[in-house]
N, C-alpha and C positions, 0 to 999 in steps of 0.2 A: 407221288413224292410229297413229302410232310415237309412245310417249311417251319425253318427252327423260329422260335420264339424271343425274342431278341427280350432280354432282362433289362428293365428299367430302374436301375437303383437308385432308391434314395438320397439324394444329396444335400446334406446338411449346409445350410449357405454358410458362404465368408468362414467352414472351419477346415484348415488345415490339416492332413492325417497325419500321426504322427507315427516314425517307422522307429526301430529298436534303434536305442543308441543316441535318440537327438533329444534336445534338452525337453524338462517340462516345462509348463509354463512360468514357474515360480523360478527357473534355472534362466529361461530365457529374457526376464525382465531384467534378472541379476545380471548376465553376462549385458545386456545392453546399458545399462547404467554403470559399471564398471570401465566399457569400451567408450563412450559417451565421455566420462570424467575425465579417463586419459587423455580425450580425442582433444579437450575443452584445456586442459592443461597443459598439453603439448601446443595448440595455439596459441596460449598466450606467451609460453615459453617462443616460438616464431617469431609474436609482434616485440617480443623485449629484446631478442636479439637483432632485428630490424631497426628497433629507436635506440640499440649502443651504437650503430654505426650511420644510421639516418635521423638521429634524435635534430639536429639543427637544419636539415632538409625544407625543401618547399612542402615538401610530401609527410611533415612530419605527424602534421596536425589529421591528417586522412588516416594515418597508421595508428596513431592513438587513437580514434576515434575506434576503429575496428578494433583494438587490442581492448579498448573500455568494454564492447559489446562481448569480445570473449572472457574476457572477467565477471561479467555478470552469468554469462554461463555457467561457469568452470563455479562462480559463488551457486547458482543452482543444484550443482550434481554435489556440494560440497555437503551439501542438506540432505539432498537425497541417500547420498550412500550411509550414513550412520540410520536414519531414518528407515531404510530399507534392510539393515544390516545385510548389506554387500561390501565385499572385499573389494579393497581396490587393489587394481592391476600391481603386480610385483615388481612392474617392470618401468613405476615412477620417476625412479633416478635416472634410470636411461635416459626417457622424452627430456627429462631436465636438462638433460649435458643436449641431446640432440635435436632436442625443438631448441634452444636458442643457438648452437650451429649451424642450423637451418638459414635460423632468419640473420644470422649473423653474415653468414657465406653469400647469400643470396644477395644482401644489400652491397657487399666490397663489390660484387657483379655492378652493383650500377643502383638506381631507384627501379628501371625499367627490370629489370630481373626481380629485385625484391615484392615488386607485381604480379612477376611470373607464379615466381610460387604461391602468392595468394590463391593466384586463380586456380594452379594446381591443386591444390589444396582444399580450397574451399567446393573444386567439382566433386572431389572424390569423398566428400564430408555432405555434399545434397544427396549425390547416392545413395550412402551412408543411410543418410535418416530418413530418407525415402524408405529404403528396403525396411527397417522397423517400423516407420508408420504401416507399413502395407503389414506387417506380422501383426501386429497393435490392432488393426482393425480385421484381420480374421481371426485373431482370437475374440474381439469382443473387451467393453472394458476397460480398464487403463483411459477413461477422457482425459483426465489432469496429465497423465505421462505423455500421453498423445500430442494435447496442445503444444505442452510443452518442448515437444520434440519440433512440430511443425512451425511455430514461433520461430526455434534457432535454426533450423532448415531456411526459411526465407530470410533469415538475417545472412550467413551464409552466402547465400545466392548474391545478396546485396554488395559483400564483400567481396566475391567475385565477378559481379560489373562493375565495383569502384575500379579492380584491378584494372580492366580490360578498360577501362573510362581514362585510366592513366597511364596507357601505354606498354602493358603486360606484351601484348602481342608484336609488339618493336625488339623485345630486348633480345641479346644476340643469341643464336641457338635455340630461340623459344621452342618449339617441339620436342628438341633433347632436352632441355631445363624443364619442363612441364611434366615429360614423360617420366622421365625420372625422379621428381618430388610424387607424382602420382603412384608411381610404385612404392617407394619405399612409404609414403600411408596408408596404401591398402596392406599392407603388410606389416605396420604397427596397429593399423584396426586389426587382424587378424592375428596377430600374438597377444594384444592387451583383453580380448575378447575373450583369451583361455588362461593367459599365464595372471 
């Protein structure tokens, strides 16, 4: 009895196969700088409608604080997409009306909710850049885009333990309130990504 020869293939490290249909790599930076600008504009639309209705708060100066760090974001990818000639998302005005009903609704809830959706928010945005860093480095390349991804990723992160530092996990329903601010941004990540 002849034992079969077990094939040892070649594997190219850190690269990605790419199967019919998924973007190429010039397609894929696009779409993340795209998903990126809305993600950054639609926070800061959050923290403006958090300081219309928390603007005299105790908390007010914690909110601005986070809202300045996504303004210099959001001034990043503002560079980046002319620069890269990428289209941005079509679907601008939407996050406009709904990122500050976000942060609008969330603050009538209380400060403790206006928390909540930070943290929401801010998990599903480490994700987020996570999963592109990890693309970013098996394609290879991209250091500047990479930093700079990895930079607002732990800024991010930061923003989601101010939240949890100030009470995110008190406010009432937090699991329903978090669950739910969590879906509906994976799910404007995943339309600003294409539309």
């Amino acid at each position: 009895m002849r034992k079969a020869k077990v094939s040892k293939a070649k594997k190219t490290p850190n690269r990605k196969t790419r199967l019919p249909g998924d973007p190429d790599r010039t397609q894929m930076i696009e779409r993340m700088i795209r998903v990126d600008h809305a993600g950054e504009y639609g926070a800061v639309r959050i923290y403006e409608g958090q300081l219309s209705v928390l603007g005299k708060s105790a908390n007010a100066p914690v909110i601005e604080q986070m809202a300045e760090q996504e303004r210099h974001h959001l001034d990043a990818f503002n560079k980046l997409v002319p620069e890269r000639r990428v289209r941005p998302t079509a679907l601008l005005p939407l996050w406009h009306a709904a990122g500050f009903a976000l942060g609008a609704g969330t603050a009538l809830l209380g400060e403790k909710a206006a928390m909540a959706c930070t943290v929401a928010v801010e998990e599903v945005i480490d994700e987020h850049y996570a999963g592109q860093i990890a693309k970013l480095d098996a394609e290879g390349g991209e250091g500047e885009l990479r930093e700079t991804l990895e930079t607002f990723r732990l800024e991010e992160v930061e923003h989601k333990e101010t939240g949890l530092g100030h009470g995110a996990e008190e406010a009432p329903a937090y699991e329903l309130l978090t669950g739910a601010v969590k879906a509906g941004s994976r799910l404007a990540i995943w339309l600003s990504t294409r539309l």
